[in-house]
C-alpha positions as CSV (number, residue, x, y, z in Angstrom):
1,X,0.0,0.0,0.0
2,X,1.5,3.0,-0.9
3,X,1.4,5.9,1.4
4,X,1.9,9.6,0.9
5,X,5.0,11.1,2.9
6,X,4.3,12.6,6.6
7,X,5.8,16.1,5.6
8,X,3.8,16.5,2.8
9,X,0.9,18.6,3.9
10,X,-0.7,19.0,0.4
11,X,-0.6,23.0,0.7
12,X,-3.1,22.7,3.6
13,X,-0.8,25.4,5.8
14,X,-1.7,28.1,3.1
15,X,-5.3,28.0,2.6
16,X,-8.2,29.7,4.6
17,X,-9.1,28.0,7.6
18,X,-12.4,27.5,6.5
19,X,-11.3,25.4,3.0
20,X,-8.9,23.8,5.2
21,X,-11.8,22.0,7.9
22,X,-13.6,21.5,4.5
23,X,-10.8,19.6,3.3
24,X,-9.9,17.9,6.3
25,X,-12.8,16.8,6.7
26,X,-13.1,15.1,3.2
27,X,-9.7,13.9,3.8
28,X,-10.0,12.3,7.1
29,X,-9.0,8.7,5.9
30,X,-6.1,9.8,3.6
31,X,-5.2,11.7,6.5
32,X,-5.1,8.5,8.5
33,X,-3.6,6.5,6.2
34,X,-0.6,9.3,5.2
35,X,0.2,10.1,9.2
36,X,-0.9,7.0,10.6
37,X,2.9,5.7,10.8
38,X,4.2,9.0,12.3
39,X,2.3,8.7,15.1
40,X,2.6,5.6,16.1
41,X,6.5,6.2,16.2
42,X,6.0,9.3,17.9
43,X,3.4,7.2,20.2
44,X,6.2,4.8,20.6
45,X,8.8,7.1,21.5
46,X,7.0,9.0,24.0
47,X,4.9,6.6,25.8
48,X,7.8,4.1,26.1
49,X,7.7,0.2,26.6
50,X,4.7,-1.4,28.0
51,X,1.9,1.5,26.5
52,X,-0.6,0.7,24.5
53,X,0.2,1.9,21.5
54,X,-2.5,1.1,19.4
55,X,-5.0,3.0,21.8
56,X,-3.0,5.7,21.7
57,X,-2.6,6.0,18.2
58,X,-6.4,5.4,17.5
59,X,-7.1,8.5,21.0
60,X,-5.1,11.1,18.5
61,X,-6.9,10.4,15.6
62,X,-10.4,10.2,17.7
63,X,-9.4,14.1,19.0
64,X,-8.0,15.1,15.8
65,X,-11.7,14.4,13.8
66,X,-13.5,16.0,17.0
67,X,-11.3,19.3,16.9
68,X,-11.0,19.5,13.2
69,X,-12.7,22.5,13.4
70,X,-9.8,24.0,15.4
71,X,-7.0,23.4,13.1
72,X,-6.1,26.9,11.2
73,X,-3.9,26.1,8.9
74,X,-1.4,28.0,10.5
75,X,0.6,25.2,10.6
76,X,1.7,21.9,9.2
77,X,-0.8,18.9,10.2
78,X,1.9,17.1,11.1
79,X,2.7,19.4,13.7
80,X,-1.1,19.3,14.7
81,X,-1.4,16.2,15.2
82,X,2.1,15.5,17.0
83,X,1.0,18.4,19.7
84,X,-2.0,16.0,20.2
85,X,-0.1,12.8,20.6
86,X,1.7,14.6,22.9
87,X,-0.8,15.8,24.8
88,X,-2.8,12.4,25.1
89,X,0.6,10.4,25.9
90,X,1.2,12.9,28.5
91,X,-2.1,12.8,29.8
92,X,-2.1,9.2,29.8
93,X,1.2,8.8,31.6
94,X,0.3,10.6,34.1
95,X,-2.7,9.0,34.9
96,X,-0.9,5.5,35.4
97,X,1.5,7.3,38.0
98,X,-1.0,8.9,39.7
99,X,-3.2,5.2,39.7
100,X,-0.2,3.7,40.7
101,X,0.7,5.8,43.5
102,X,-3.1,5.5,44.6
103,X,-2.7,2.2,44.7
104,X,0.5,2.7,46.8
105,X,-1.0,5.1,49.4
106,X,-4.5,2.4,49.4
107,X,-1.7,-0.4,50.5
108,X,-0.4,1.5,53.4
109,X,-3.9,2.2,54.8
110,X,-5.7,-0.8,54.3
111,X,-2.1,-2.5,55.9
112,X,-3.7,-0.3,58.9
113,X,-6.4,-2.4,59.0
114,X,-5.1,-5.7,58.4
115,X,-5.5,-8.5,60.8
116,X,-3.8,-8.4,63.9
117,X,-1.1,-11.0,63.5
118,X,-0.2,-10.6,59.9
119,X,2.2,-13.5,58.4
120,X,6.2,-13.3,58.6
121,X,6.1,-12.8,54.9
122,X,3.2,-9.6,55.5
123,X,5.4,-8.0,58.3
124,X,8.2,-8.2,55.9
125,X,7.0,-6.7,53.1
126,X,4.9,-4.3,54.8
127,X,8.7,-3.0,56.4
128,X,9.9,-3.3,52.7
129,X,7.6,-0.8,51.8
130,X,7.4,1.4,54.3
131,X,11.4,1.7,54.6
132,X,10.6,2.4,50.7
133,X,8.3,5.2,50.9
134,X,10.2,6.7,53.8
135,X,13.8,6.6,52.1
136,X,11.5,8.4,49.3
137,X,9.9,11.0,51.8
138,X,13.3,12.0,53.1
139,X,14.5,13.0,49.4
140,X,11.9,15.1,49.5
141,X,12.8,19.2,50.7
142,X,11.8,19.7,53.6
143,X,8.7,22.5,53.1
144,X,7.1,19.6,51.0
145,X,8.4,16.5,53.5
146,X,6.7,18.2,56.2
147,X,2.8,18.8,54.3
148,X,2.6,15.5,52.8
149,X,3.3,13.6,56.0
150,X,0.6,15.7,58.4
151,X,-1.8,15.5,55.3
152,X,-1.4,12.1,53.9
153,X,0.0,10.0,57.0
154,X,-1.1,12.0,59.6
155,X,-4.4,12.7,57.9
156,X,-4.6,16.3,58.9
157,X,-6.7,19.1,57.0
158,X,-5.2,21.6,55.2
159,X,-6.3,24.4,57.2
160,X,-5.1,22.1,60.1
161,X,-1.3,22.0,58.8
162,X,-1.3,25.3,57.4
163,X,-1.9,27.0,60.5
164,X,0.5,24.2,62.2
165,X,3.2,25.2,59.6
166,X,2.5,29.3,59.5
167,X,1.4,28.6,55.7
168,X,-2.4,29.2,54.2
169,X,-4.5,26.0,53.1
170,X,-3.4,26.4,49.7
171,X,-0.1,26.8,49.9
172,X,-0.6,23.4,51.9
173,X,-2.4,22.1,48.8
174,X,0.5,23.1,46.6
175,X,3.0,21.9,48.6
176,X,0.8,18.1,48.6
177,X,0.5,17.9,45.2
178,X,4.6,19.0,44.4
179,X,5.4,16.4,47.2
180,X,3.0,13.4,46.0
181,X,4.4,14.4,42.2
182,X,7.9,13.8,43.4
183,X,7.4,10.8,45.4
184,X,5.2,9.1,42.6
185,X,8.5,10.1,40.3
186,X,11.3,8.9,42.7
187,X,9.2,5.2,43.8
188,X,8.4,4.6,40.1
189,X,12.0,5.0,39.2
190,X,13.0,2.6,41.4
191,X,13.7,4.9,44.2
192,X,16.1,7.3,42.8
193,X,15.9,11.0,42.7
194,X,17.8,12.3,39.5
């Protein structure tokens, strides 16, 4: 099957934005078929090993045929569609971090209300990861060690640990998110703040 090249825009940069989502439109399987290959490499090379790159692939195109109508021609397509894939990978990268590190933080407190006499092996790995997650939160700078640990461990509110720390409830929320952001970073990469 022959396929037209990726850079090869067929002038659709230098018409009126209007001819352009009427030709885009028309287009939208030759436009598949032409950039189809780009962005699954780009989809490769972003989202790394293990994503589902057909998903991904099939999420630009889905977004690129529901905002057709925003494309200007201001640009190439190719650069339209890559800010998309980048966009979607992004989005969904960060949604298996944040699911992961849920998961995480859901360990540690339903550990809390494990059994009383948990097994050898349970105690052990329970210390595993808790010696894990604490080598993690003391990486962490201090002004966001300090809010995650009252909020998320010590289950404090906000308003609670901001006026514990001096700080206002948002700048509690802030520091929350920065610190859960860097601990789902450092514990995904295996522990190791670059």
């Amino acid at each position: 099957m022959a396929r037209n090249s990726p850079s090869d825009d067929s002038g659709l940069a230098a018409t009126p934005a209007a001819s352009v989502e009427g030709r885009l439109s028309d287009t939208l399987d030759q436009l598949y078929e032409t950039y189809e290959p780009s962005v699954e490499r780009w989809v490769r090379r972003l989202a790394g090993p293990g994503a589902e790159v057909e998903d991904l692939v099939h999420d630009v195109f889905l977004v690129a045929l529901r905002r057709r109508h925003e494309f200007r021609g201001d640009a190439k397509i190719s650069t339209w569609l890559f800010r998309i894939t980048e966009l979607i990978v992004r989005k969904r990268r960060f949604r298996r971090h944040l699911r992961g590190f849920l998961n995480l933080v859901f360990r540690y407190s339903t550990a809390a209300l494990a059994p009383a006499s948990p097994t050898p092996l349970e105690e052990l790995e329970r210390r595993q990861q808790c010696a894990l997650l604490y080598a993690a939160l003391d990486r962490l700078p201090e002004k966001y060690r300090t809010p995650v640990i009252m909020f998320d461990i010590d289950g404090r509110s906000a308003a609670e640990v901001g006026s514990l720390l001096g700080i206002k409830p948002n700048a509690v929320w802030v520091r929350v998110h920065r610190a859960r952001a860097r601990l789902l970073d450092d514990l995904s990469a295996g522990g190791n703040i670059p």
